[in-house]
Structures are given as structure tokens and as C-alpha cells.
mmCIF file of the C-alpha atoms, coordinates in Angstrom:
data_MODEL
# 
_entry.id   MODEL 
# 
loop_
_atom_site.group_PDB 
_atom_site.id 
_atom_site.type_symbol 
_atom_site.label_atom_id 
_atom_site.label_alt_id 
_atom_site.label_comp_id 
_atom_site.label_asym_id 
_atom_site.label_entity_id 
_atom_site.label_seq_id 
_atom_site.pdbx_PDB_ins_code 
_atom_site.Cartn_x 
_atom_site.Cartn_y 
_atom_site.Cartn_z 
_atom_site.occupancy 
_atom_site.B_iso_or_equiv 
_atom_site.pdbx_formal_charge 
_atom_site.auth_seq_id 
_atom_site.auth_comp_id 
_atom_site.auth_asym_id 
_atom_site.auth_atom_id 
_atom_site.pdbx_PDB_model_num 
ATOM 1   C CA . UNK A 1 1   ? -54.414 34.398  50.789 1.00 0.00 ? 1   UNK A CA 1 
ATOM 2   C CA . UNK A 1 2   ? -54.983 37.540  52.740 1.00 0.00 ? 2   UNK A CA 1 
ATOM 3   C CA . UNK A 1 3   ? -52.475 39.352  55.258 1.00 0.00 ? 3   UNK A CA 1 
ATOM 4   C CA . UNK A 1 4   ? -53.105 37.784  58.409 1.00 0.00 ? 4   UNK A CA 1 
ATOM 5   C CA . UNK A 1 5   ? -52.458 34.127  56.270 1.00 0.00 ? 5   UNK A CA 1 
ATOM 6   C CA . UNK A 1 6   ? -49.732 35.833  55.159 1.00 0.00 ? 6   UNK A CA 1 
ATOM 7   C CA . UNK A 1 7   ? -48.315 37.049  58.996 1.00 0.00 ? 7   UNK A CA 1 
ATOM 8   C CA . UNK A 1 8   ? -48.958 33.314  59.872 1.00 0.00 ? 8   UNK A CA 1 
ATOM 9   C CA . UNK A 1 9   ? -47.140 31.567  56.869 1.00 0.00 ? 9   UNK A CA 1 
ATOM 10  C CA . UNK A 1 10  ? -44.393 34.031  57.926 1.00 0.00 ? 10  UNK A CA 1 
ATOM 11  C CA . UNK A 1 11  ? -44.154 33.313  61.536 1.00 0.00 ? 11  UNK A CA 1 
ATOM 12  C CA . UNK A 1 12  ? -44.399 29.751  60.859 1.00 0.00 ? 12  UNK A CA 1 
ATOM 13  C CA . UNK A 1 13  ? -41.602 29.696  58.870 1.00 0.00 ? 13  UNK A CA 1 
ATOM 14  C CA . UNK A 1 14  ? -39.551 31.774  60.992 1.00 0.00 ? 14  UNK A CA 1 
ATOM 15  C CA . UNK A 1 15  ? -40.311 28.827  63.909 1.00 0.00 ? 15  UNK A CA 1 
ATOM 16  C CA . UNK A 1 16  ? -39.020 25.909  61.997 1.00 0.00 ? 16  UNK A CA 1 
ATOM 17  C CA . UNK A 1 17  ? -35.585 26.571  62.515 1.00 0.00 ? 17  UNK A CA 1 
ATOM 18  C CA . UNK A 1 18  ? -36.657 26.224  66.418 1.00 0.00 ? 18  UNK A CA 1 
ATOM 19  C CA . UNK A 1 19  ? -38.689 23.258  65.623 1.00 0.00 ? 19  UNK A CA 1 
ATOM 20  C CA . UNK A 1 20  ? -36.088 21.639  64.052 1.00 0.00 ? 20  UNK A CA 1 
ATOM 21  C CA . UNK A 1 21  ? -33.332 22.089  66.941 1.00 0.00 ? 21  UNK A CA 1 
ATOM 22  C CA . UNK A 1 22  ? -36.129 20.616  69.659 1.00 0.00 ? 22  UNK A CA 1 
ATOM 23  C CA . UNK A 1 23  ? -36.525 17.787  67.526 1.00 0.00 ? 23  UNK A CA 1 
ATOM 24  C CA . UNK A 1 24  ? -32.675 17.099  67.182 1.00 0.00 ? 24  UNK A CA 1 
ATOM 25  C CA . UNK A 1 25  ? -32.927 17.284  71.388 1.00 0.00 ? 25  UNK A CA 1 
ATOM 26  C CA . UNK A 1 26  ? -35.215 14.533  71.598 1.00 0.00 ? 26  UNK A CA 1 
ATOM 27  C CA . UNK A 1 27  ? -33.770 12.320  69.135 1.00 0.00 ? 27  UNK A CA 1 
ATOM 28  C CA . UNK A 1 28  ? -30.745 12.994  71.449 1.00 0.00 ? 28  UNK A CA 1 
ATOM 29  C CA . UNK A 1 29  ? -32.482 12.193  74.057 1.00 0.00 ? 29  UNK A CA 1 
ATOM 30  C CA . UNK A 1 30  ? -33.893 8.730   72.917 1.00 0.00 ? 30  UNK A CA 1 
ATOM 31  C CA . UNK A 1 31  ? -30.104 7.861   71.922 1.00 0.00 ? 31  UNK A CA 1 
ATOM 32  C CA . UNK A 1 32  ? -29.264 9.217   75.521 1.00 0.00 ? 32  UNK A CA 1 
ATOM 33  C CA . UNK A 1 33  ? -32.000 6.771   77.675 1.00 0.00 ? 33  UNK A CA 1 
ATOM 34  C CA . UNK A 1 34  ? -31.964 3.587   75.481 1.00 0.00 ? 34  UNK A CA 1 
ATOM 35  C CA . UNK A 1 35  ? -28.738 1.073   75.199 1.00 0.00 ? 35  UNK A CA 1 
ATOM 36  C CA . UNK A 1 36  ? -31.061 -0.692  72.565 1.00 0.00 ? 36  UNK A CA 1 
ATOM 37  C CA . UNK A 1 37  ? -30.196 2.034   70.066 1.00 0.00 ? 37  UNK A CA 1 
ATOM 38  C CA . UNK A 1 38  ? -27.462 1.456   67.319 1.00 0.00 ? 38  UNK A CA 1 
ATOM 39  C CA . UNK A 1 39  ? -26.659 5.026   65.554 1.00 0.00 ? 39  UNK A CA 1 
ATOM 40  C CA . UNK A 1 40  ? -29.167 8.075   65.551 1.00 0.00 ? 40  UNK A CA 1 
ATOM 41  C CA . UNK A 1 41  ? -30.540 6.629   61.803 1.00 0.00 ? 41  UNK A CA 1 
ATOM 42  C CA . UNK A 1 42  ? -31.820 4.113   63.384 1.00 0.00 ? 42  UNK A CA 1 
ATOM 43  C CA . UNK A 1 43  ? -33.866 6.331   66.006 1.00 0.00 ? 43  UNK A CA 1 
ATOM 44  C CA . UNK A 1 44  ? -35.220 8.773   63.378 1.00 0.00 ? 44  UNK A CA 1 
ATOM 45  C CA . UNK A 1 45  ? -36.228 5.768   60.954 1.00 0.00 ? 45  UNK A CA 1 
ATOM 46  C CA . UNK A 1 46  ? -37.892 3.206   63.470 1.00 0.00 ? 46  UNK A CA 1 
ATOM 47  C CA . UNK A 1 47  ? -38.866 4.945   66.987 1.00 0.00 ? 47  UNK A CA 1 
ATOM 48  C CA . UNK A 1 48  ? -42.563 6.134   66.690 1.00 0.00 ? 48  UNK A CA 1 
ATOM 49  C CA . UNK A 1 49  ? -41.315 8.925   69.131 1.00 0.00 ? 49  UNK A CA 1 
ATOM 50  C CA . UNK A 1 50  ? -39.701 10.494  66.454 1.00 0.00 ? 50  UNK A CA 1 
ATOM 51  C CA . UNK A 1 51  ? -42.698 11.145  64.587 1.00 0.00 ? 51  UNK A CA 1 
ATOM 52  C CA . UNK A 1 52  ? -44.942 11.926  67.142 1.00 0.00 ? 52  UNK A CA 1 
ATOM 53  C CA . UNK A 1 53  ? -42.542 14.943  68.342 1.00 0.00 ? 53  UNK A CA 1 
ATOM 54  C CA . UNK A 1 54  ? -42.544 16.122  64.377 1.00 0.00 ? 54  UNK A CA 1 
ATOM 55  C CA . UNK A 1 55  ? -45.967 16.391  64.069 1.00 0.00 ? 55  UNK A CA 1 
ATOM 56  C CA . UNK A 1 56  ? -46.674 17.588  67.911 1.00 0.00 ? 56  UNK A CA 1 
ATOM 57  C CA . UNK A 1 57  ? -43.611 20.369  67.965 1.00 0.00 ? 57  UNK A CA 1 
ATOM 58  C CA . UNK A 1 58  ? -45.110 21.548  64.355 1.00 0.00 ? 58  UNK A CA 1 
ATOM 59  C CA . UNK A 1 59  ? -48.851 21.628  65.499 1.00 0.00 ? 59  UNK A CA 1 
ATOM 60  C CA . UNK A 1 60  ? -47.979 23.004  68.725 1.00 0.00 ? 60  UNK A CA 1 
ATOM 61  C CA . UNK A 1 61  ? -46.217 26.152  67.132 1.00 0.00 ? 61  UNK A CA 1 
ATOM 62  C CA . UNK A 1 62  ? -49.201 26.379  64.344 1.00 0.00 ? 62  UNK A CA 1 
ATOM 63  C CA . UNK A 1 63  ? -51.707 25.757  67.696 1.00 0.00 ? 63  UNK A CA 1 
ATOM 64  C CA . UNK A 1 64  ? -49.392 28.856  69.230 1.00 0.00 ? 64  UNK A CA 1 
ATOM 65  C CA . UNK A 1 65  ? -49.972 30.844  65.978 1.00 0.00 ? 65  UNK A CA 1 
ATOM 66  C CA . UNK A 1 66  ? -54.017 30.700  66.435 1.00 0.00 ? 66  UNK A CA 1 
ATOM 67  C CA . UNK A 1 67  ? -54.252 28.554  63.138 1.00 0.00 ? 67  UNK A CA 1 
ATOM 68  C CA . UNK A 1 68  ? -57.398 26.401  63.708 1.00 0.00 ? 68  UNK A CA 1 
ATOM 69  C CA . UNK A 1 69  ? -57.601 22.769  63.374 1.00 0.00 ? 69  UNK A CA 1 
ATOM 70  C CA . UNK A 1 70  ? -54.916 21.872  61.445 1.00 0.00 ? 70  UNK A CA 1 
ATOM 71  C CA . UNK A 1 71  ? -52.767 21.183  64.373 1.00 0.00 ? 71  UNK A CA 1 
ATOM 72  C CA . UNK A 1 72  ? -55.065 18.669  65.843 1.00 0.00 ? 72  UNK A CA 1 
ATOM 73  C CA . UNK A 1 73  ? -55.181 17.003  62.654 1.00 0.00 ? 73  UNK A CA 1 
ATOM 74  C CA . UNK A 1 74  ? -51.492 16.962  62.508 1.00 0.00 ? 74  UNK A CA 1 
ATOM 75  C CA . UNK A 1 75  ? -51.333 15.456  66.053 1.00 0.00 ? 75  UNK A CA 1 
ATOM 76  C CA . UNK A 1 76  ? -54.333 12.772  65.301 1.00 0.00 ? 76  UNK A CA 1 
ATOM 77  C CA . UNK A 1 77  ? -52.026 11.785  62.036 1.00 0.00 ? 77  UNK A CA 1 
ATOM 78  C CA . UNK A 1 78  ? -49.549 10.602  64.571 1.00 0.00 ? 78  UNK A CA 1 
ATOM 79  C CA . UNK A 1 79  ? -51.527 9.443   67.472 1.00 0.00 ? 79  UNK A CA 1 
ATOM 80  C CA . UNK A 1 80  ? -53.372 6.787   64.617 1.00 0.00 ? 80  UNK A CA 1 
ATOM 81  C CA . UNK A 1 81  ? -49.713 5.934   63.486 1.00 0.00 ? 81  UNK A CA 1 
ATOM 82  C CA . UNK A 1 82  ? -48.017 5.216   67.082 1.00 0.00 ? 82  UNK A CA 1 
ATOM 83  C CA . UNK A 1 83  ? -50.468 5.092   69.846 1.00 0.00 ? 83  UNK A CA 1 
ATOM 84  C CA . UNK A 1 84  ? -49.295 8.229   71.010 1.00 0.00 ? 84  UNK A CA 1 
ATOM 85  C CA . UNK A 1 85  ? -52.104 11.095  71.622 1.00 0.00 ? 85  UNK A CA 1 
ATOM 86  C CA . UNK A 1 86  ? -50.226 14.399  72.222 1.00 0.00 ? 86  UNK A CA 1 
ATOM 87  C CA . UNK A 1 87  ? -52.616 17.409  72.469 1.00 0.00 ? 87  UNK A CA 1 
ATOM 88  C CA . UNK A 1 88  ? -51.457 20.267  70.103 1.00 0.00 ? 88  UNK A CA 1 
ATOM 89  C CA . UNK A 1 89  ? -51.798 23.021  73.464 1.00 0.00 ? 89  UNK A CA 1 
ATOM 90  C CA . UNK A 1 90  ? -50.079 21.060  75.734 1.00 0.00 ? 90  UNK A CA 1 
ATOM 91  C CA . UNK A 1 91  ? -46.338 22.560  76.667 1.00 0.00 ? 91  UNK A CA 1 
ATOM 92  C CA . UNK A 1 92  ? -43.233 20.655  75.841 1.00 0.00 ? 92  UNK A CA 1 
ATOM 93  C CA . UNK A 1 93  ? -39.799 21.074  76.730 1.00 0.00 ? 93  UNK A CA 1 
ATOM 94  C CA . UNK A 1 94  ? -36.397 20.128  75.098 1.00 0.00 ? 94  UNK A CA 1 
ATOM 95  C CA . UNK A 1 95  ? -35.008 16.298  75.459 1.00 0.00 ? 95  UNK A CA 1 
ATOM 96  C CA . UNK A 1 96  ? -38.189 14.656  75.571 1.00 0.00 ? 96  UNK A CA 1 
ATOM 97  C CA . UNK A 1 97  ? -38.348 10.854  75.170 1.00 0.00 ? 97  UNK A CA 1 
ATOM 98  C CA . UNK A 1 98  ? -40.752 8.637   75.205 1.00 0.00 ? 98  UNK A CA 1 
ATOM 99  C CA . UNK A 1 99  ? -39.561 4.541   75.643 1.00 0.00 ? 99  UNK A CA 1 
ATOM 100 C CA . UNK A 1 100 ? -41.879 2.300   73.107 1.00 0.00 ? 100 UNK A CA 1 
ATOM 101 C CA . UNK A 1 101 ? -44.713 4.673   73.651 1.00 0.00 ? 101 UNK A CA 1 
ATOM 102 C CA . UNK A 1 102 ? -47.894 2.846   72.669 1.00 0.00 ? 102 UNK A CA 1 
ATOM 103 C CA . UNK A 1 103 ? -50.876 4.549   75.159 1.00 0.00 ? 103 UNK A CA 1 
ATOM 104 C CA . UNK A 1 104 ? -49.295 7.541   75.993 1.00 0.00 ? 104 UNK A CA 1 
ATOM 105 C CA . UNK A 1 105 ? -51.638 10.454  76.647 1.00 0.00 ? 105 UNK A CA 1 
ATOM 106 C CA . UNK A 1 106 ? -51.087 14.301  77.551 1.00 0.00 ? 106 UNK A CA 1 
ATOM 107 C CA . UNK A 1 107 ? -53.881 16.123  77.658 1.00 0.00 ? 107 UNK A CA 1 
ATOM 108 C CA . UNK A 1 108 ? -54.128 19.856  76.519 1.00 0.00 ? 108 UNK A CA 1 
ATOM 109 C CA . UNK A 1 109 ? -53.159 21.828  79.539 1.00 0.00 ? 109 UNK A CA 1 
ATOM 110 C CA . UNK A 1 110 ? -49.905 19.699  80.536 1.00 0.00 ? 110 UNK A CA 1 
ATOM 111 C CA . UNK A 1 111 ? -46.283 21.691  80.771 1.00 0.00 ? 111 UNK A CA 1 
ATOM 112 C CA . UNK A 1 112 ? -43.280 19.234  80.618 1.00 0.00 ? 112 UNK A CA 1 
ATOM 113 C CA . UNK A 1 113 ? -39.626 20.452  81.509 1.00 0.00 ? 113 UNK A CA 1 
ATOM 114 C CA . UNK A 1 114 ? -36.821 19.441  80.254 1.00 0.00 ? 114 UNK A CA 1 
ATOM 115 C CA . UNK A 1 115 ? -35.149 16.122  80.172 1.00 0.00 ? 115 UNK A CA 1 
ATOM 116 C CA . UNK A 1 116 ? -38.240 14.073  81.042 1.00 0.00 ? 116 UNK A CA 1 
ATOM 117 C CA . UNK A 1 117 ? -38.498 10.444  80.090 1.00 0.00 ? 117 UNK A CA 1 
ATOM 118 C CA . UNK A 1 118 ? -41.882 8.680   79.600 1.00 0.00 ? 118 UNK A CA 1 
ATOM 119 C CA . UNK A 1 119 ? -42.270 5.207   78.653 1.00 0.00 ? 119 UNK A CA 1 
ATOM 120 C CA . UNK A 1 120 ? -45.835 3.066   77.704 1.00 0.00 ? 120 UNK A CA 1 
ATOM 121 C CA . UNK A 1 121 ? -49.103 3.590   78.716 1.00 0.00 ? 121 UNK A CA 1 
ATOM 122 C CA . UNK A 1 122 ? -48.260 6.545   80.941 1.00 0.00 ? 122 UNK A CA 1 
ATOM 123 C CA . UNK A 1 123 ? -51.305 9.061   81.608 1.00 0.00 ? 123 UNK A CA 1 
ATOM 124 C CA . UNK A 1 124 ? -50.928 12.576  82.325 1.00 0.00 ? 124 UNK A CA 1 
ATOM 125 C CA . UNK A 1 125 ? -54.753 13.308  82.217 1.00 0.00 ? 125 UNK A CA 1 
ATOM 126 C CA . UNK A 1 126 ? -57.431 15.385  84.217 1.00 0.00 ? 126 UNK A CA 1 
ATOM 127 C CA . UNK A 1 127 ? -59.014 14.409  87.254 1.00 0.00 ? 127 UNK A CA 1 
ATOM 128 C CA . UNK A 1 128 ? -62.033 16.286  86.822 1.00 0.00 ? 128 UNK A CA 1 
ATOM 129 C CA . UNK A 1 129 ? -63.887 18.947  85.220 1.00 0.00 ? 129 UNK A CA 1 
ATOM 130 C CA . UNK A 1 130 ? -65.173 22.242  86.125 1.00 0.00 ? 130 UNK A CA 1 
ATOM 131 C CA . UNK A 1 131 ? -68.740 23.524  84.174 1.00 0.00 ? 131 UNK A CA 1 
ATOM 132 C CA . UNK A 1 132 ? -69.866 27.092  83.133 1.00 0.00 ? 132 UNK A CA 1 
ATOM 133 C CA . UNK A 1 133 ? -73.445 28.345  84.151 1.00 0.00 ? 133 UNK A CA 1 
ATOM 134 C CA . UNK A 1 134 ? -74.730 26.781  80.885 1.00 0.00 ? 134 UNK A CA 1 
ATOM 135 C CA . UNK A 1 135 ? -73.301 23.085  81.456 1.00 0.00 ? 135 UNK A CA 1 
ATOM 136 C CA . UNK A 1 136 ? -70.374 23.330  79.641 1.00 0.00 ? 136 UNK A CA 1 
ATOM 137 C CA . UNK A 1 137 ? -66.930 22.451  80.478 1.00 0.00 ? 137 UNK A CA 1 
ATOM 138 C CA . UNK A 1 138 ? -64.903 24.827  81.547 1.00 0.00 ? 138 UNK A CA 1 
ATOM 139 C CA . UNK A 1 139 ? -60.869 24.708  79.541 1.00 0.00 ? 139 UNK A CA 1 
ATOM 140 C CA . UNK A 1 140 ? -58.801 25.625  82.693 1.00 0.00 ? 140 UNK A CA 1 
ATOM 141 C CA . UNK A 1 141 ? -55.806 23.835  83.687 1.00 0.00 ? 141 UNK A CA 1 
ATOM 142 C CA . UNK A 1 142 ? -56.505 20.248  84.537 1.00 0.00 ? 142 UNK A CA 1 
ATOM 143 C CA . UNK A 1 143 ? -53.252 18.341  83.642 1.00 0.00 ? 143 UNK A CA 1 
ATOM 144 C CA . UNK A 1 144 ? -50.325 17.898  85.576 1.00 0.00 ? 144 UNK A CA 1 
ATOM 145 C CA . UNK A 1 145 ? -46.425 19.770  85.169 1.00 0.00 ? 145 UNK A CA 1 
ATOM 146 C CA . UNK A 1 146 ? -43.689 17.625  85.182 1.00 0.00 ? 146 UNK A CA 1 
ATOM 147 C CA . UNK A 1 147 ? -40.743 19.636  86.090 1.00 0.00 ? 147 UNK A CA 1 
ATOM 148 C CA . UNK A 1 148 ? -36.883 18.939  84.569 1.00 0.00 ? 148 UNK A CA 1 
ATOM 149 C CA . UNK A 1 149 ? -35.725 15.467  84.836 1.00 0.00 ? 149 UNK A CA 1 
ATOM 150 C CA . UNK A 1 150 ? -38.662 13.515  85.866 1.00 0.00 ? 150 UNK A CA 1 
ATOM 151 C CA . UNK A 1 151 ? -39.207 9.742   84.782 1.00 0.00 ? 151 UNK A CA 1 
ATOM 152 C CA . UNK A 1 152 ? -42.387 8.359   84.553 1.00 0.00 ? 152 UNK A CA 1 
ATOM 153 C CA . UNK A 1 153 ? -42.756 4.820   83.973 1.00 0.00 ? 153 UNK A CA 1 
ATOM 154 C CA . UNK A 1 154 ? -45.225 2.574   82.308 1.00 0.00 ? 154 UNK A CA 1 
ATOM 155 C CA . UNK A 1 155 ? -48.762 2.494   82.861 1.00 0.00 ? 155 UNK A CA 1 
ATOM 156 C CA . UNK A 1 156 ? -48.208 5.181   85.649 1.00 0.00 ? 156 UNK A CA 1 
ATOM 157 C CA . UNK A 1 157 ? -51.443 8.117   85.554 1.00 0.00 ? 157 UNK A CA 1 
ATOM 158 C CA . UNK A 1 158 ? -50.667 11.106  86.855 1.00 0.00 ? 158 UNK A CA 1 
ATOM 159 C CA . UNK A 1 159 ? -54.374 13.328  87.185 1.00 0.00 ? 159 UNK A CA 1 
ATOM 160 C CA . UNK A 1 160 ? -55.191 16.554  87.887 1.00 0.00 ? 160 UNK A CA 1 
ATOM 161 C CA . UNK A 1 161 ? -53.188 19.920  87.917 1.00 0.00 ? 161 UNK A CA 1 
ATOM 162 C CA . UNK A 1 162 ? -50.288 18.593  90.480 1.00 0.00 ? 162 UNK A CA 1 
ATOM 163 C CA . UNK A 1 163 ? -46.749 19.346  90.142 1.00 0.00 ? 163 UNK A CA 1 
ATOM 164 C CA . UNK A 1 164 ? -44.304 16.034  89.892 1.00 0.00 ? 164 UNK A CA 1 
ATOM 165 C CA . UNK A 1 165 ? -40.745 18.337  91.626 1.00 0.00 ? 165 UNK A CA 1 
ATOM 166 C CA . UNK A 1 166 ? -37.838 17.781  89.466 1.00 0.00 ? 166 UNK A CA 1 
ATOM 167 C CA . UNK A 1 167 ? -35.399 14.799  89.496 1.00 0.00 ? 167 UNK A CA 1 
ATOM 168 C CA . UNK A 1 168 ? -38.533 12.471  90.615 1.00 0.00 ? 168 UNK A CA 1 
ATOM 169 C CA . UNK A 1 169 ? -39.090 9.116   89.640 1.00 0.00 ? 169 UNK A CA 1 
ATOM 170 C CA . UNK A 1 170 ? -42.300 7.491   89.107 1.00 0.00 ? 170 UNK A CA 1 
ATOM 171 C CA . UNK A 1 171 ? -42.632 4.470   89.193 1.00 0.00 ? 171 UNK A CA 1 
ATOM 172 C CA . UNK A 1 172 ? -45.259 1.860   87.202 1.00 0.00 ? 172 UNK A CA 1 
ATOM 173 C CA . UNK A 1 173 ? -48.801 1.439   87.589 1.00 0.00 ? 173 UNK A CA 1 
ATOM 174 C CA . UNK A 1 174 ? -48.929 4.681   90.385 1.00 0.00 ? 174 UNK A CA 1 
ATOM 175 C CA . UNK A 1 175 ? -51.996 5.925   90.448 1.00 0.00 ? 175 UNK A CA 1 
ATOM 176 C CA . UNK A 1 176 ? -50.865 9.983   91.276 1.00 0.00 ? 176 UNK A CA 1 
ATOM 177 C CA . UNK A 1 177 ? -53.603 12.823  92.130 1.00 0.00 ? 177 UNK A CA 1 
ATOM 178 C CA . UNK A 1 178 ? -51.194 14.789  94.458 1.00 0.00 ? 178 UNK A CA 1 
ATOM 179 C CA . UNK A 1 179 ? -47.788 17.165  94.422 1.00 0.00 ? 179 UNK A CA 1 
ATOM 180 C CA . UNK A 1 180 ? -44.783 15.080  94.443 1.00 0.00 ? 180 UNK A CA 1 
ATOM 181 C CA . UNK A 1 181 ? -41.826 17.343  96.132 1.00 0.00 ? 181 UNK A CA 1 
ATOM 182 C CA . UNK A 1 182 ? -38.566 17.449  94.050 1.00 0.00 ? 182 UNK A CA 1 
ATOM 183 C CA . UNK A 1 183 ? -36.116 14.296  94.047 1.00 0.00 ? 183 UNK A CA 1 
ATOM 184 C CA . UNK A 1 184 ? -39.063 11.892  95.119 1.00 0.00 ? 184 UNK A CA 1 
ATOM 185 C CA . UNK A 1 185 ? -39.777 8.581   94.208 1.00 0.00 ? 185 UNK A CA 1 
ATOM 186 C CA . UNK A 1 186 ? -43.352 7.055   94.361 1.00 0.00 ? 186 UNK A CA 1 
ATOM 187 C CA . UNK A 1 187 ? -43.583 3.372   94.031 1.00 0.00 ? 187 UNK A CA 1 
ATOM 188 C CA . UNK A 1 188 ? -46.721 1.587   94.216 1.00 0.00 ? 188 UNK A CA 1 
ATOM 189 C CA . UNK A 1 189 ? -47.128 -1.355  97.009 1.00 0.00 ? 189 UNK A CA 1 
ATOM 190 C CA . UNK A 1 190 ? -45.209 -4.536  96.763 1.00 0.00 ? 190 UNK A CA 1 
ATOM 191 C CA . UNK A 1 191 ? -46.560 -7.429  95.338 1.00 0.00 ? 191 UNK A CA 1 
ATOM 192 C CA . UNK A 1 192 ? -48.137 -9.901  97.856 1.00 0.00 ? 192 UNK A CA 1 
ATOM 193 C CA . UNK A 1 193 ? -46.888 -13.343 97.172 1.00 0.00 ? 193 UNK A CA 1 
ATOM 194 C CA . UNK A 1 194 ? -49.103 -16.278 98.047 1.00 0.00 ? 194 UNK A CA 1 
ATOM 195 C CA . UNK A 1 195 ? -48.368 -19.965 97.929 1.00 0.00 ? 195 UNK A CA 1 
ATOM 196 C CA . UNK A 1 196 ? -48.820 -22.208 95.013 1.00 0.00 ? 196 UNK A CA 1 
ATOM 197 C CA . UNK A 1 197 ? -52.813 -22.818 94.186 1.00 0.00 ? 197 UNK A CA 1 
ATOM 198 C CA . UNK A 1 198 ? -53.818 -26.245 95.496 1.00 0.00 ? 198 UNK A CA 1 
ATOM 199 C CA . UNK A 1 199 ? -57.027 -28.435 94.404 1.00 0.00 ? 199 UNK A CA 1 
ATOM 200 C CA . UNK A 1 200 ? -57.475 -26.169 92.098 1.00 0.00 ? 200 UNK A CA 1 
ATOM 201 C CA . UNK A 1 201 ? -58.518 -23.089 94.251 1.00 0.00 ? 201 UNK A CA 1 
ATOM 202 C CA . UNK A 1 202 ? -57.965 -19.530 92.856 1.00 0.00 ? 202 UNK A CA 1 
ATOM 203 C CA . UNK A 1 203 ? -57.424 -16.257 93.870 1.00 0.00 ? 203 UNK A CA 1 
# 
């Protein structure tokens, strides 16, 4: 093992202790935004949240470190276990909870506050791409920030580099490509209701 694996097994280790106390947060958190829960065991023992936040908050700090990857791998382990597909890059803040969770996707260049609650099938994704003169895409920041105490529900995609204002609520199936100011809350149209189907005539 040479020096710089040496500087990076050090800094590593100096960053659990930091990894740990996020991870405490959003087991907090889950206990905090679901009545469904009986005692914290039960969060850290059945809620695939739990072990999607180990392996992202490790693999984001290794990502941090420059340690190539591993921390992709890490995050893969966990997105093949819950359904959950956190990129390693993408910026995530204490008391961070995510509601059944099966779907979710941040992409690489997202930055989430604190206190933000995600449930199923939510999409924080890029809207589009930008290419370099030889045809390749171009990593700049494509994903969206979710400021402190936003709530996204399920099935909601938020695309492109907007900024969701905190204390907003999101509601399901939105379909989001703007800014959303602080203490907002988008709602997608109400549903039409039509009479009962006669002689068998649909839609």
C-alpha cells in the first residue's frame, strides 16, 4: 500500500465518525415521518432506507476522497437490494428519509438540504445533456437542489438543474422542469370524473 493509500485509509477513517452521526439523523428521521414505525430496531432492521444511506453516506465520502469505483459499487450493492439508485457524487444533507422507496433515483449532480422527505418512485433526474466538441457528454450540473424541508411525493420527477425553495411540497405524479419559490406547493390537475361506462364503451 503506498502513501497516498495510506492518506486515504486515514481520511476515511477519520470520516466515519461523521458518517455514522448522518446516519443516526436519518434513521431519526424515518422514526420522525412514519406513525407505522414501532421502536428505532425496527427501522434499522427492516426499512431499505437504512441501507441505502449506509452504503451512499460511505461511498459518497470515499467518492469525496478521489477513490475510484468502489463507491459506485457500494451504491449499486444497495440500489440491486432496495430499488433505490443513489449516485455516489450526488450531495446529501442530514435527516433524509425516504417512505418505502422502491424507484427512487438521484442522479450525480443533485444537492439535498436538510430535512427532506422522499417517498416511491420519485425522480430527481436531468433534463438534458450538454456535448463536448468530440460528441461526448459534458458532466455539468444537470440535477435539481432541493433545499431544507422539502417533500416530494411518489412518482413525482423533478428534471433539470432547478431549485425546489425550502418548506415546498410536491405533490405525486408532477412532472417539474422549473424553480419552485420557497413554501410552494405544486399539485398536478384534478382528476376528471366521468360517468359510469355504458354498453360497454371505454375511455
Amino acid at each position: 500500500m503506498g502513501a497516498k493509500s495510506d492518506d486515504v485509509l486515514d481520511a476515511f477513517m477519520e470520516g466515519v465518525s461523521e458518517v455514522s452521526r448522518l446516519i443516526n439523523t436519518d434513521v431519526e428521521a424515518v422514526t420522525q415521518n412514519d406513525p407505522a414505525v414501532t421502536d428505532i430496531g425496527e427501522v434499522i432492521l427492516c426499512y431499505p432506507v437504512v441501507k441505502v444511506m449506509l452504503h451512499y453516506r460511505a461511498a459518497h465520502l470515499l467518492y469525496t476522497l478521489g477513490v475510484p469505483r468502489i463507491p459506485r459499487m457500494l451504491t449499486e450493492m444497495a440500489h440491486s437490494a432496495t430499488g433505490i439508485d443513489i449516485h455516489p457524487a450526488a450531495k446529501i444533507g442530514e435527516y433524509f428519509a425516504i417512505d418505502h422507496g422502491t424507484g427512487v433515483v438521484i442522479g450525480a449532480t443533485s444537492i439535498i438540504g436538510n430535512h427532506v422527505m422522499l417517498y416511491q418512485g420519485v425522480t430527481l433526474g436531468a433534463k438534458n445533456f450538454k456535448y463536448d466538441e468530440k460528441g461526448q457528454p459534458m458532466d455539468l450540473p444537470r440535477h435539481p437542489i432541493l433545499e431544507d424541508n422539502v417533500t416530494v411525493y411518489s412518482n413525482a420527477s423533478i428534471l433539470g438543474r432547478v431549485t425546489i425553495g425550502h418548506d415546498t411540497i410536491i405533490g405525486g405524479n408532477v412532472w417539474l422542469t422549473h424553480d419552485v419559490p420557497p413554501g410552494s406547493k405544486v399539485l398536478q390537475s384534478g382528476a376528471i370524473q366521468q360517468p359510469l361506462f355504458q354498453d360497454g364503451s371505454g375511455i
